[in-house]
C-alpha positions as CSV (number, residue, x, y, z in Angstrom):
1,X,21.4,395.6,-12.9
2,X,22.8,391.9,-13.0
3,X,24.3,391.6,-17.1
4,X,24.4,388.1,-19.0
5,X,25.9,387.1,-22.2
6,X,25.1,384.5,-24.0
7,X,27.7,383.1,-26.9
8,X,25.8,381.7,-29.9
9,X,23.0,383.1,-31.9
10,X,21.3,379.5,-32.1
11,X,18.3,378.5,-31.1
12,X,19.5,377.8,-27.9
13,X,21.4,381.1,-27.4
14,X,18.1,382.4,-28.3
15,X,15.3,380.8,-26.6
16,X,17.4,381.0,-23.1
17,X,17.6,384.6,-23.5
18,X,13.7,385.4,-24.2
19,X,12.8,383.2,-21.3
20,X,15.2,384.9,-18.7
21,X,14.3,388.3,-20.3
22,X,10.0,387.5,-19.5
23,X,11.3,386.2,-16.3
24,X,13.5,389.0,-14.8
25,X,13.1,392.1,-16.8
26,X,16.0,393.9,-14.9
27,X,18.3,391.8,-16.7
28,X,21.0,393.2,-19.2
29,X,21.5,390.7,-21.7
30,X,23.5,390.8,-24.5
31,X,23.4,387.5,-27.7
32,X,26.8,387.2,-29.4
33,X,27.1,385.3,-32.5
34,X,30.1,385.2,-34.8
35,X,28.4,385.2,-37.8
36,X,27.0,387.7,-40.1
37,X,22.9,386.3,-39.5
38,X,21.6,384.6,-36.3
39,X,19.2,381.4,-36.5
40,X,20.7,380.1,-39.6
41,X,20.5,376.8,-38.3
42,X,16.8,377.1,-37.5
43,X,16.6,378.9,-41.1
44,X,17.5,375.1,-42.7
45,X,16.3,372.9,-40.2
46,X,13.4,370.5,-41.4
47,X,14.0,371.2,-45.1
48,X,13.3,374.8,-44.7
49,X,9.8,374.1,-42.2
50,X,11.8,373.7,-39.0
51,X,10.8,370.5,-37.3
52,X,10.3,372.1,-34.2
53,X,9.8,369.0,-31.6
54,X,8.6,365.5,-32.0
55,X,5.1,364.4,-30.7
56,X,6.4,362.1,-27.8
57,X,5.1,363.4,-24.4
58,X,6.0,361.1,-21.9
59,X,9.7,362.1,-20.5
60,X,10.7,358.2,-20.1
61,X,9.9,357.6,-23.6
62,X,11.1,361.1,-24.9
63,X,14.7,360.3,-23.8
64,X,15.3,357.3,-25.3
65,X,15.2,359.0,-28.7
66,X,18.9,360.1,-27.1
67,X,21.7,358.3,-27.8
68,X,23.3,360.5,-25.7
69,X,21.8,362.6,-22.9
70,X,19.3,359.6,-22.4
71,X,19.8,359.7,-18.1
72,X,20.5,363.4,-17.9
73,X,17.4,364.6,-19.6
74,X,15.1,363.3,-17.8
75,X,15.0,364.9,-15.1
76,X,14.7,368.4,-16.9
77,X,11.9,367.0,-19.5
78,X,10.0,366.7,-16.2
79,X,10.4,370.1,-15.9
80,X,9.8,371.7,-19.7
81,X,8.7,369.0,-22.3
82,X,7.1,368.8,-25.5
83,X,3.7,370.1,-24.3
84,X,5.1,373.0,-22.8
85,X,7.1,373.7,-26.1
86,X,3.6,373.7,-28.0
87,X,2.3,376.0,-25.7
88,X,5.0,378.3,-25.3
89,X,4.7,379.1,-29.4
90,X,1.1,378.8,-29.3
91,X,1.3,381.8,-26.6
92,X,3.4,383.6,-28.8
93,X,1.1,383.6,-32.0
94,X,3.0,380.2,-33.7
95,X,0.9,377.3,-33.1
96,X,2.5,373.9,-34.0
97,X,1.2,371.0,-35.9
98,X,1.8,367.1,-35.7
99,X,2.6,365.4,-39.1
100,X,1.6,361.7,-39.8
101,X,4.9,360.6,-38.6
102,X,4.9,362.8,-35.4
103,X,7.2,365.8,-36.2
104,X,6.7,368.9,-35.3
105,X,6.1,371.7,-37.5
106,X,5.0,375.6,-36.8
107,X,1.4,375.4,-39.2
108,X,2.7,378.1,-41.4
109,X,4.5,375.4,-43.0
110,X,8.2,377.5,-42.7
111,X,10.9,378.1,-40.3
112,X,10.9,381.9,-41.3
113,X,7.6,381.8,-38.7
114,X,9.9,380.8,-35.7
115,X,12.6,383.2,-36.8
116,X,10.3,385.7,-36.7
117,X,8.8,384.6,-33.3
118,X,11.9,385.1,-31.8
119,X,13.6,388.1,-33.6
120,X,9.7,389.3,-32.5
121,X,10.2,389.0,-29.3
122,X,14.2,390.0,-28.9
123,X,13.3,393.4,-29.8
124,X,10.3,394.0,-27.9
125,X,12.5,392.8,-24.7
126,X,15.3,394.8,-25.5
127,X,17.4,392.1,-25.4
128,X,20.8,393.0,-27.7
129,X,22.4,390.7,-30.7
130,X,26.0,391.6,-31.7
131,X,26.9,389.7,-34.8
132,X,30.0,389.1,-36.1
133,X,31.1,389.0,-32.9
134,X,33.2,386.2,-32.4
135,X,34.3,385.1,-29.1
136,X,38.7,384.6,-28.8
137,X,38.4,384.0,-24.5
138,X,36.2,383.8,-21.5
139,X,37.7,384.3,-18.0
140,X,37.2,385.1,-14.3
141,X,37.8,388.4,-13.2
142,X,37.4,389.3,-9.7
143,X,33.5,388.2,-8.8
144,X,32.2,388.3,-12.8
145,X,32.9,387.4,-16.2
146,X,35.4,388.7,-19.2
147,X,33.9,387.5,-22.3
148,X,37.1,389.0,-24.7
149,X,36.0,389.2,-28.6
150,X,37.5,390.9,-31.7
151,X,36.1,394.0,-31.5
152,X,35.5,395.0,-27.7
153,X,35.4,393.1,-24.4
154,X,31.6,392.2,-22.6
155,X,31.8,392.3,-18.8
156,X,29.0,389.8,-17.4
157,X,28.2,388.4,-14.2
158,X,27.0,385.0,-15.8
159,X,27.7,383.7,-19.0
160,X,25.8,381.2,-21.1
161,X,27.4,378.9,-24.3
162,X,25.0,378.2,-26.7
163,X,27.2,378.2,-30.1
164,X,26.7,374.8,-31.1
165,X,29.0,371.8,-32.3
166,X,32.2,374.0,-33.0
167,X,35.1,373.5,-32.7
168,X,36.4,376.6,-31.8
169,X,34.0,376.8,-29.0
170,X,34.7,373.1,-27.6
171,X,38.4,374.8,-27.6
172,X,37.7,377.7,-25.7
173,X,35.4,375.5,-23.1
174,X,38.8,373.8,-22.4
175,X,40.5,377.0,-21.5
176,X,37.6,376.4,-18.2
177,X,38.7,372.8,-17.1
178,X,35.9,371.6,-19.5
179,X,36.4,368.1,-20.8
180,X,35.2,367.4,-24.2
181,X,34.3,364.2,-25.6
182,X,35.7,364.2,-29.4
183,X,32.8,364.7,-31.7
184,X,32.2,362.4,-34.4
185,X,29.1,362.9,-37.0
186,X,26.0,361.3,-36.5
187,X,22.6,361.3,-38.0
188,X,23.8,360.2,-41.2
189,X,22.8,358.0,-44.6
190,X,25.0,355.1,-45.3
191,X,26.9,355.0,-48.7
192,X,26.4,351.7,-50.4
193,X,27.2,350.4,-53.8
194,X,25.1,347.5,-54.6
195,X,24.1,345.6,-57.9
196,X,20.5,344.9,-55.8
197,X,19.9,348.6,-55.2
198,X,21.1,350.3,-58.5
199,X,18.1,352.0,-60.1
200,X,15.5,351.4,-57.0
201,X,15.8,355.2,-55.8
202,X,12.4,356.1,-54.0
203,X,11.8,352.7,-53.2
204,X,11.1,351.7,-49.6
205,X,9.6,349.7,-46.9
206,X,7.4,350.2,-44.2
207,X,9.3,348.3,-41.5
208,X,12.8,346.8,-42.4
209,X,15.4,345.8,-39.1
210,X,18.6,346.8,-40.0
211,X,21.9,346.2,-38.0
212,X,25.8,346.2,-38.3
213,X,27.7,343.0,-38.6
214,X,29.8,342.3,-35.4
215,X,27.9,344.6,-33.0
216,X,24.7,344.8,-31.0
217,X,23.3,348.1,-33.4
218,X,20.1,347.2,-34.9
219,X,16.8,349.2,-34.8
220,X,13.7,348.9,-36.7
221,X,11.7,351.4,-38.5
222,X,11.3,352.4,-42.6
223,X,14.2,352.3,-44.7
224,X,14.4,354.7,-47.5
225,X,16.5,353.2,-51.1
226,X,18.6,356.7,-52.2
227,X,21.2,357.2,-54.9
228,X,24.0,356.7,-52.5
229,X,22.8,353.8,-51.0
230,X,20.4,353.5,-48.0
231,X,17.9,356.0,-45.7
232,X,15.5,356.8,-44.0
233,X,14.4,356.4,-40.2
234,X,15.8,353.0,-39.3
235,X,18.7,354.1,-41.0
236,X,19.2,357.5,-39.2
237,X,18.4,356.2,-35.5
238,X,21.5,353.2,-36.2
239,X,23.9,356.0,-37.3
240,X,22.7,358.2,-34.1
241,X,23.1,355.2,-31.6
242,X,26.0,353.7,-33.5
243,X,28.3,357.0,-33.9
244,X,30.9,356.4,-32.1
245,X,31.3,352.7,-33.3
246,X,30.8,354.0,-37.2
247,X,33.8,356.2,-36.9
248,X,36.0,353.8,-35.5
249,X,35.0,351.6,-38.1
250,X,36.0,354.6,-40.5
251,X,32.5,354.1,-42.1
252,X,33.3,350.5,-43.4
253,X,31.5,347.8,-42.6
254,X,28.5,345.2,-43.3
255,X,24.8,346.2,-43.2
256,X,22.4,343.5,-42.0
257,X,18.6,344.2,-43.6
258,X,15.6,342.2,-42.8
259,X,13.4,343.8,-45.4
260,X,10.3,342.5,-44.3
261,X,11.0,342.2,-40.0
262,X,9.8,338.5,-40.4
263,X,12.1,335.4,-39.0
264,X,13.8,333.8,-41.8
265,X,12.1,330.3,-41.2
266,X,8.6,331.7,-41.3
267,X,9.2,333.8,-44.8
268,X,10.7,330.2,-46.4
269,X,7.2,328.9,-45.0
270,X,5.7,331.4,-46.9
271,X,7.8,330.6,-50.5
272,X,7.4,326.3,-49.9
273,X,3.4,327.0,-49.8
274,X,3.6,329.1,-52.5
275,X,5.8,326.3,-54.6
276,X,2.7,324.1,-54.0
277,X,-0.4,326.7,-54.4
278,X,0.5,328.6,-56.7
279,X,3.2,326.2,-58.9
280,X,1.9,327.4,-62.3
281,X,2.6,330.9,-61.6
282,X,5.7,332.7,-62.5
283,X,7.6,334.0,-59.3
284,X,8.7,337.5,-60.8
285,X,5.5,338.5,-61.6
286,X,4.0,339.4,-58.1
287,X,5.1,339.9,-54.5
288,X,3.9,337.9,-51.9
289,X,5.0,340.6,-49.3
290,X,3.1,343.8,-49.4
291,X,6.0,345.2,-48.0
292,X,8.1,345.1,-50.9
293,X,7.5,347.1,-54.1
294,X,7.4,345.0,-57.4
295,X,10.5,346.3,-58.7
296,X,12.6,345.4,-55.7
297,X,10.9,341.8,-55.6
298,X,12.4,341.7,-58.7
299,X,15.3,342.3,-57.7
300,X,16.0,340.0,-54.7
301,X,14.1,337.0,-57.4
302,X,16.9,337.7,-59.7
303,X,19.3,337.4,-57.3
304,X,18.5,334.1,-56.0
305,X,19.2,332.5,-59.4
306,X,15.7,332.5,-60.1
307,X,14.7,333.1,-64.2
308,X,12.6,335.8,-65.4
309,X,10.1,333.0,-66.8
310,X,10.6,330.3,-63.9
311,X,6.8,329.3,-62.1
312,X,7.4,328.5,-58.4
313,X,7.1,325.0,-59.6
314,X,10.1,325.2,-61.2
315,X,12.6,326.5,-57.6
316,X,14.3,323.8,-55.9
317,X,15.3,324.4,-51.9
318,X,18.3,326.1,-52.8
319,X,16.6,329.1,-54.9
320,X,14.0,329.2,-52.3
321,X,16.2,329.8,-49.1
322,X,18.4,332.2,-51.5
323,X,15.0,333.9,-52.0
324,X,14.3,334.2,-48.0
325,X,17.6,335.0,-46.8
326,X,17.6,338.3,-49.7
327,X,14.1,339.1,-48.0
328,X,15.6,338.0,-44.2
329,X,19.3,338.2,-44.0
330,X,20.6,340.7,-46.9
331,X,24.1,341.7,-46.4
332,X,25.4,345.2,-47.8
333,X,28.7,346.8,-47.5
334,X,29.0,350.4,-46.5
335,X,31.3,352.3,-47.1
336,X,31.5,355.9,-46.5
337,X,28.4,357.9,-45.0
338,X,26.5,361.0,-46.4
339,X,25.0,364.0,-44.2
340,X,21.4,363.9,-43.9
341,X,19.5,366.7,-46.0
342,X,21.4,369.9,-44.5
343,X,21.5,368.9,-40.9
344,X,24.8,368.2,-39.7
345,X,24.5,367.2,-36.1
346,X,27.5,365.5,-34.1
347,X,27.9,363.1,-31.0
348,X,30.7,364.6,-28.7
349,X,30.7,368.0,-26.8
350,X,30.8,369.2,-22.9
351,X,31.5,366.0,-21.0
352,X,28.0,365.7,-19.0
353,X,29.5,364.5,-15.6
354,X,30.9,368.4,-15.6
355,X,27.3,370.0,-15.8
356,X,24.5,370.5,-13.3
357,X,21.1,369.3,-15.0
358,X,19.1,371.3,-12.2
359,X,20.3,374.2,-14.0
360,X,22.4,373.7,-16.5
361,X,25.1,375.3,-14.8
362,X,29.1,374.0,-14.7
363,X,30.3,372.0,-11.8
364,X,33.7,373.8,-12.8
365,X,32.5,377.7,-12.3
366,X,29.5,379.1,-10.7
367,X,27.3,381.7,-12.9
368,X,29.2,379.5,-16.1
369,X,26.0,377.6,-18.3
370,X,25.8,375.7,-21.3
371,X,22.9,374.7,-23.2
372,X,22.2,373.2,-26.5
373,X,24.5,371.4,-29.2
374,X,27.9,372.5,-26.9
375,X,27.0,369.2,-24.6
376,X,27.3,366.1,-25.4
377,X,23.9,365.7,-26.3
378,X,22.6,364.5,-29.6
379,X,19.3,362.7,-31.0
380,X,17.8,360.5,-33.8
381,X,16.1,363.6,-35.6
382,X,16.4,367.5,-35.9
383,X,13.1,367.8,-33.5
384,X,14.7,366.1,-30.4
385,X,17.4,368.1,-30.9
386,X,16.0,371.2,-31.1
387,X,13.3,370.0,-27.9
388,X,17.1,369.6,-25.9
389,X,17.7,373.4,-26.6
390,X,14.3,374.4,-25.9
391,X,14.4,372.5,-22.1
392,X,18.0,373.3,-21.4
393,X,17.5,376.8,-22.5
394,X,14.0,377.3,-20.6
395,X,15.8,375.8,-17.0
396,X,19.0,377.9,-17.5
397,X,16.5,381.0,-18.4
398,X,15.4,379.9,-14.7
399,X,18.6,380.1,-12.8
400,X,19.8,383.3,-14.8
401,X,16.7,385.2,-14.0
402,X,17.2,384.9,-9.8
403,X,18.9,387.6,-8.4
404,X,21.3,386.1,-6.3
């Protein structure tokens, strides 16, 4: 009987292990996680409701919601994607339901539902979880696999890591010849103190374009005013695709915001026809943008030298282009970052040049896999990320189940 451990009690750990389980039932296999519970991370995810996968089910697009892991997945989304993910829990007594922004959520509305999915299906498969189990050293030994922890040592012939972004892990993947690629956090808010945005928390727009002064970053999408500064989608996909610059930044820098995603000269159009059409008017009073609340066109009117009481006969060209370039060309200084809700996700891991995407198997050592948060792999929201566990889990299950 071949015998496979998988490190990590994640998702990924267990997802790879069900699959190779239904797929080869003569396996052994044996789910070690260092921890007292498994799944925690799943437990969390989505605010407690586990955002499962994102409704985006063409691979070409799916991948570019990766700032990295963009070429590498591709080729194993055509394999398992998001369809198949539906239909794999839908099989297994969890459907899944689209939300207005496309996440994915089980419809019971809470993560407990895939927890209990997969502890569900662990025991009926007799697959075995060890925890607090922690893992000191993997090696070779003769034609299979030591895996050395605390308590006792696991002889394998193939081994899976699917711990996660950890450091100790990424340490103990060097002890293989594995490269890693520093980690640095991404998916994060940006900490801004700014005399425009104090008070506004809750306010937002529907589609700002936000980038950082002195580099190519900027993406599109709603932005989200918090207590700490600034949020929300657009925010979220610039700190994904712009992790590695952030850090070397040290979180310091200047925030470009086009509030409303209009060209400067065409939103001064707007204001001069309003100086002429609506001239007995006062300016404060209403928005000519749907886009922006009332209270934060307020704000960027009081900021442009403009009085309370002033009608839009009153602004000369000066107060006008102040007006458009608050609306257009807003500059805020960041300065520090916070994590987004509980989810702390990282860019760095496994270099990807050292793995096989066919299977998910090293370049380094035959029968060695990793899948999950241990590459170098990271997305713009929890449900990509957990969709890059699901695929890499479900074509490693593939290659562990053969019997060669």
């Amino acid at each position: 009987m071949k015998k496979v451990i998988i490190i990590g009690g994640g998702a990924a750990g267990f997802f790879t292990a069900i699959n190779a389980k239904e797929k080869n039932p003569e396996l052994e296999i044996i789910i070690l996680e260092k921890g007292n519970d498994v799944l925690q991370k799943v437990k969390i995810s989505g605010g407690g409701r586990c955002n499962v996968t994102h409704a985006c089910f063409e691979p070409k697009e799916l991948v570019k919601f990766y700032p990295r892991g963009e070429k590498e997945l591709l080729g194993p989304f055509h394999t398992f994607m998001t369809g198949d993910t539906f239909e794999w829990f839908d099989d297994r007594g969890v459907p899944l339901k689209i939300e207005d922004d496309n996440r994915v959520f089980p419809e019971a509305n809470t993560s407990q539902a895939i927890i209990d999915c997969f502890q569900k299906a662990v025991d009926n498969l007799g697959i075995k979880v060890f925890t607090n189990c922690g893992v000191n050293s993997v090696y070779q030994q003769e034609n299979s696999w030591v895996v050395n922890t605390k308590n006792q040592n696991f002889e394998a012939d193939k081994v899976v890591i699917a711990a996660g972004s950890s450091k100790k892990v990424w340490e103990l993947c060097t002890t293989l010849d594995h490269s890693i690629i520093e980690p640095v956090p991404s998916l994060f808010t940006f900490n801004i103190k700014d005399q425009r945005l104090v008070d506004l928390l809750g306010t937002s727009v529907p589609n700002a374009t936000v980038a950082i002064s002195g580099t190519k970053l900027e993406t599109s999408g709603p932005l989200l005013i918090t207590h700490w500064g600034m949020s929300g989608p657009a925010v979220l996909k610039l700190s994904a695709f712009g992790a590695r610059i952030l850090a070397e930044k040290k979180y310091q820098y200047n925030v470009e915001v086009n509030w409303l995603s209009r060209p400067t000269a065409k939103v001064l159009n707007v204001l001069l026809n309003l100086k002429k059409k609506e001239a007995r008017k006062t300016v404060v009073l209403k928005s000519p943008f749907t886009e922006t609340s009332k209270r934060l066109w307020e704000r960027f009117v009081i900021f442009s030298n403009i009085g309370k009481t002033d009608n839009w006969a009153d602004l000369n060209n000066f107060q006008l282009e102040s007006l458009a370039n608050q609306l257009t060309k807003g500059i805020y200084n960041a300065n520090g970052r916070t994590t987004f809700k509980d989810e702390f996700v990282t860019a760095g891991g496994i270099d990807l040049k050292e793995i096989n995407f066919k299977n998910f198997e090293s370049r380094k050592h035959k029968n060695l896999f990793f899948v999950g948060e241990v590459l170098n792999i990271d997305a713009v929201t929890g449900g990509f990320n957990f969709q890059n566990a699901w695929t890499g889990g479900y074509i490693c299950a593939t290659a562990l189940a053969e019997q060669h």
